[in-house]
N, C-alpha and C positions, 0 to 999 in steps of 0.2 A: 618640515619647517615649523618653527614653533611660534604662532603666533603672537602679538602684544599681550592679548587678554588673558592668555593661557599662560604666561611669563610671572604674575604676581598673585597675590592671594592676600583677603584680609585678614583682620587679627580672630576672628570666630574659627575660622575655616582653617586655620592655623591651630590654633587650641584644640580643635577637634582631630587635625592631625595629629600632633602630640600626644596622644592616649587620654583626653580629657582633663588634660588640667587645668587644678583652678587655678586664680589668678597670683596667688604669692610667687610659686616655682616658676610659673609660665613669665613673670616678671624678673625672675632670676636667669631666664636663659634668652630675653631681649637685646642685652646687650652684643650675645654672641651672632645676631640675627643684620646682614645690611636692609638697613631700611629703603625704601624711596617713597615721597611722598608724591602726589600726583591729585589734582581738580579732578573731581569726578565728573561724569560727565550731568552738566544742567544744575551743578550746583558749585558755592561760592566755598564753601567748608572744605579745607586740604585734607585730605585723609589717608591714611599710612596704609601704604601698602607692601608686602615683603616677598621676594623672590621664591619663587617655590624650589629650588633648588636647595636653599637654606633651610628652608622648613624640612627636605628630603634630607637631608645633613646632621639636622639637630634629631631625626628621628632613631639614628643611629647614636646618639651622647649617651655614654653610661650615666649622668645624672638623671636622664628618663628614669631608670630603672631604680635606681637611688630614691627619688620623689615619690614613686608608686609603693616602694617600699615603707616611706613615711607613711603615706597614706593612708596603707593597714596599718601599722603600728599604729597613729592614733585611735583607726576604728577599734582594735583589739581591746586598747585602755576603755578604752570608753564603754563599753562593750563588761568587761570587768570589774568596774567601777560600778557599774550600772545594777551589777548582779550582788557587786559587793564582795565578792574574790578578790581582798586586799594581796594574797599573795599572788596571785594569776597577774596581777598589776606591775608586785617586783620583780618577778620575772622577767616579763615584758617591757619593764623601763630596764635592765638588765643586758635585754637583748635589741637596744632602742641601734635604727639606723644611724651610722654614720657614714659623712661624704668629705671627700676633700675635693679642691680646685685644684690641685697640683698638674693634675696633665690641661688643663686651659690655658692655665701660665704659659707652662712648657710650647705646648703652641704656638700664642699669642707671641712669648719672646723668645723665639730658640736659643739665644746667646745673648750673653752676658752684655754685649755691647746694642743690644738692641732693646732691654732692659732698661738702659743708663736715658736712652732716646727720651723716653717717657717720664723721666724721673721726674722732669721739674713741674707735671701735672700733679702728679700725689703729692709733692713737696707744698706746693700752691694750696692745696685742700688741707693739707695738716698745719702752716701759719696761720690759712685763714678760719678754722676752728680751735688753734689756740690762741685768738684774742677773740673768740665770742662772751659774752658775760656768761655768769655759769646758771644764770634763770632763763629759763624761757624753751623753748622746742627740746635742746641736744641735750644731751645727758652728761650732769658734771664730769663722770667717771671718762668719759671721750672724750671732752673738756680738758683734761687733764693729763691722760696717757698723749693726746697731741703736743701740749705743754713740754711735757718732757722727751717727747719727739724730736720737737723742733729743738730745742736746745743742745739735746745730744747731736743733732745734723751739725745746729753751729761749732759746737767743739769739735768735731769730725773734720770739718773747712779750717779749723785753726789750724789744727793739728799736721792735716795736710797740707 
């Protein structure tokens, strides 16, 4: 039987499962994680706690392996840069990691109709950052590919 305590894990003890990442990656794979928050015990602060089952889940993600692969590659540059091996560097950015999300999607929406479910979330996120002004936090360039998002959706609903 598995008890309460043994059922959650915090966010250290997580990270340290994970192969030791730091916090960019380990915040890219949050989302995939159910959280539950829960009073500690003798104290007023909510603090997140995540099912260790999930953490055992995530530790199998080919983006682990993806992230660690980043990892060297920046030590590598850096590393070459450092020695001044300009061409050890192009190599290196050459043979730089890529990753894609495509199997998360796939996952997350196995079909087209459970896809659609969700739509009017990102739809919400792409009006409400193309009417932000173009100074300030967001970057005009995302400013503007939303702009022309949302317009293209509208002409999509005429059309349709």
């Amino acid at each position: 039987m598995v008890t309460p305590g043994t059922m959650y894990t915090r966010r250290g003890t997580a990270m340290e499962y994970l192969i030791q990442l730091s916090s960019p990656p380990y915040s890219a794979l949050i989302p995939l994680l159910e959280k539950k928050r829960k009073l500690a015990k003798g104290s007023s602060a909510p603090k997140t706690f995540y099912y260790v089952k999930d953490i055992q889940y995530l530790a199998h993600e080919p983006l682990l392996e993806k992230f660690s692969e980043t990892k060297i590659f920046v030590k590598k540059v850096k590393k070459a840069l450092g020695r001044g091996e300009l061409d050890a560097v192009q190599r290196a950015r050459d043979q730089k990691p890529q990753y894609t999300l495509d199997h998360i999607v796939k996952e997350r929406y196995p079909s087209f109709a459970d896809a659609l479910k969700d739509l009017d979330d990102a739809l919400c996120l792409v009006f409400l950052f193309s009417t932000m002004p173009r100074q300030g936090r967001v970057q005009p360039g995302i400013i503007n590919k939303c702009r022309i998002l949302a317009v293209e959706f509208m002409h999509y609903v005429i059309a349709a």
